[in-house]
Structures are given as C-alpha cells and as structure tokens.
C-alpha positions in Angstrom: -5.1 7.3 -13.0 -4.8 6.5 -9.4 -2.1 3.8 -7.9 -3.2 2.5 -4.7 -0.8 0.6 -2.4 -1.3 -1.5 0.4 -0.5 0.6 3.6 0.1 -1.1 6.7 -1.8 0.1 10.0 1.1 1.3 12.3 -1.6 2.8 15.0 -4.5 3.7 15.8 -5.8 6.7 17.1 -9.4 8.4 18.4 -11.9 9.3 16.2 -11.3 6.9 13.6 -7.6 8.3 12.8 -4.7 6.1 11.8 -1.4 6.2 11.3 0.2 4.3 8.1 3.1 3.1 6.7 4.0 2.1 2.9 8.2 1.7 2.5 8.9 3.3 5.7 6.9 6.6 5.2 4.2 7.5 7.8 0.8 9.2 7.3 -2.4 9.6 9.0 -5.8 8.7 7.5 -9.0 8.3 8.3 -10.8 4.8 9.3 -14.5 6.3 8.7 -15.2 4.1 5.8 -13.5 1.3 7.1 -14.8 -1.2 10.1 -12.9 -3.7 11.9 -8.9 -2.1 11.4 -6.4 -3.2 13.8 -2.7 -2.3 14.1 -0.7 -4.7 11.6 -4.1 -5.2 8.8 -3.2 -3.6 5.3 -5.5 -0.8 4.0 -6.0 0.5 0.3 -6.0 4.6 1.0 -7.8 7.0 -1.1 -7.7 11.2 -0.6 -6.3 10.3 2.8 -9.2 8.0 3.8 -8.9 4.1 4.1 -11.4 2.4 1.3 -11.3 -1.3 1.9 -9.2 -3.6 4.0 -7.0 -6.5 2.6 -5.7 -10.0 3.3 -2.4 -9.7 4.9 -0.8 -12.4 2.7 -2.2 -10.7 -0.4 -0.8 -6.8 0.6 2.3 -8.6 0.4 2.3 -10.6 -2.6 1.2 -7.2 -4.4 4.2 -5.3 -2.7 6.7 -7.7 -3.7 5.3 -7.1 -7.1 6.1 -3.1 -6.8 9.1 -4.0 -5.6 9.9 -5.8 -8.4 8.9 -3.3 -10.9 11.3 -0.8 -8.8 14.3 -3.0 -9.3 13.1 -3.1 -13.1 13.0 0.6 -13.2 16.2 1.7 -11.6 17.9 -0.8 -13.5 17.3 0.3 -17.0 19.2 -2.4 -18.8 16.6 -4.7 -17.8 13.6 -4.1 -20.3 10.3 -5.0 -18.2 9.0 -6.7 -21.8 11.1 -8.0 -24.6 11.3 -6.4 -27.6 10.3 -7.7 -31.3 13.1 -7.3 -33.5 
C-alpha cells in the first residue's frame, strides 16, 4: 500500500527538478509528469516523481488530517474508534 502526502514545492530547479518539503524534510523530485508547478503549489510524489498537482486549500485540509491521526497515535490512550463492549 502506498501513502501519498501532499508535498509542498520549496524550489525549483533546471530540467524539471524540484525541491520539496512535507513536515520540514526536504527532497528533490522530478516535475516531468507534472505541468504548470510553481514554488508554494502542493504535489502528490510517487518513486521520487510528482504525479498530480493539488488545490492549496485541500493539501492542507488533508495534512491537518495526518496531523491529527499523529496526535491520535502518539497518544495511545486516545482510541482512534470506540470500542463495543
């Protein structure tokens, strides 16, 4: 199963090179499937390639979600379902 993220565009580079940034980590990837990109747009990456682009105000709505789920999870008092009893 593959987890993609919404990456944010950090920079842009030659050759269809960019440089990302999910929770304060940097990568490169490649823009070559991608058209259009510009520093601040959010990217769904794939095998260190760019797949689709994405609404700004939906990347976040979705990130706030994982970081939801990480709160959940590092608290593990706090069941993510209830359970039947």
């Amino acid at each position: 199963m593959c987890l993609a993220v919404p990456a944010r565009v950090a920079a842009l580079f030659e050759d269809d090179w960019a440089q990302i940034e999910v929770g304060g980590v940097h990568t490169r990837v490649s823009l070559a499937l991608v058209d259009g990109v510009a520093v601040g747009d959010y990217v769904i990456v794939h095998a260190g390639f760019a797949i689709s682009r994405l609404d700004v105000a939906e990347a976040e709505k979705s990130l706030a979600l994982f970081d939801e789920i990480a709160d959940q999870l590092r608290n593990p008092g706090h069941a993510l379902h209830t359970r039947l009893s």
